[in-house]
C-alpha positions in Angstrom: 12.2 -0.9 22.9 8.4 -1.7 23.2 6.4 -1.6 20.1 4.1 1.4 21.8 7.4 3.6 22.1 8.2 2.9 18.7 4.8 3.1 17.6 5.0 6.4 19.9 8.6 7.8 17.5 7.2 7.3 14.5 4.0 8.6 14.9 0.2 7.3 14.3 0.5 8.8 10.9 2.7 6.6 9.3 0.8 4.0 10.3 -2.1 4.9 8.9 -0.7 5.7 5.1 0.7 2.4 5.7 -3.0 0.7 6.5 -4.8 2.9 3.7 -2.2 2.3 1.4 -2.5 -1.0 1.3 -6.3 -1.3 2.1 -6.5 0.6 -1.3 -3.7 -1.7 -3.2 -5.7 -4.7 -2.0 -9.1 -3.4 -3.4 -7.8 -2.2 -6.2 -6.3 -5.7 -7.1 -9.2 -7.2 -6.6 -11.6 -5.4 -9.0 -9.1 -6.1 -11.5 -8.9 -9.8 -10.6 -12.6 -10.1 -10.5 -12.2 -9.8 -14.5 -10.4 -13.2 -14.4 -7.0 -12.5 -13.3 -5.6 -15.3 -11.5 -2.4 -17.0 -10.9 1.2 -15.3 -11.0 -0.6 -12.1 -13.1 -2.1 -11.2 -9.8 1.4 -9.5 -9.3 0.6 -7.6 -11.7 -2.1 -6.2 -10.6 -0.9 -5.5 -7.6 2.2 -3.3 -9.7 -0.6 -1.5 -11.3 -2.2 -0.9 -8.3 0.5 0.0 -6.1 1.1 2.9 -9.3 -2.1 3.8 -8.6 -1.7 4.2 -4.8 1.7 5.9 -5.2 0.1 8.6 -8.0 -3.0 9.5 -5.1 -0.6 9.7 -2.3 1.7 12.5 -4.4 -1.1 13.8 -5.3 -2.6 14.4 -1.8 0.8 14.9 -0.4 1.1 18.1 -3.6 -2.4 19.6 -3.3 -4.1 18.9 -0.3 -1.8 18.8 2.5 0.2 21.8 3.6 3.4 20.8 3.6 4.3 17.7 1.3 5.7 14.7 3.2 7.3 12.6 1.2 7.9 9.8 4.1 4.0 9.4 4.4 4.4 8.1 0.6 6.7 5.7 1.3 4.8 4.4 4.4 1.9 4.2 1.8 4.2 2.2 -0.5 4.6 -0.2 2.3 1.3 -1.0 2.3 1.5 -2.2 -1.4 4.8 -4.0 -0.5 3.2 -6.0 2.5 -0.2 -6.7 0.1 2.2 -7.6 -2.5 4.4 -10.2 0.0 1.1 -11.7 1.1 -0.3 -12.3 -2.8 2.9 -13.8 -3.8 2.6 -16.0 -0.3 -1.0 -17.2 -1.3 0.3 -17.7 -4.9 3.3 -19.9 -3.8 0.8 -22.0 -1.3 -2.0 -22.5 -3.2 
């Protein structure tokens, strides 16, 4: 399968929530790293951020979208989960 067909199944969409989602985790942990958070409490940040993404996406997926999807949620999540990977990478090489 070519990544356009499967890119094609699953639909833009998910791909998207997944981009925002972790766009938004990523910002997020860094305004609250900017106060001096630094070494393995950077995870932590991210947790509280990913809380943060999860609680805006059931929220938009509750009141502003007709019909609640709750996949689109857990393609945001996986946006945290990849931001998260890639801070505890950075961590472990630095």
């Amino acid at each position: 399968m070519r990544i356009s067909e499967f890119i094609a199944r699953v639909g833009v969409d998910k791909f998207a929530h997944m981009g925002i989602g972790g766009l938004v985790c990523a910002v997020l942990t860094e305004v609250m790293c900017a106060f001096g958070i630094g070494g393995w409490l950077r995870l932590v940040a991210v947790a509280v951020a990913a809380l943060a993404v999860f609680a805006v996406s059931v929220y938009k997926e509750r009141r502003v979208d007709a019909a609640a999807d709750w996949r689109d949620i857990w393609w945001a999540m996986g946006g945290c989960a990849l931001y998260a990977v890639a801070v505890a990478f950075a961590i472990c090489m630095a």
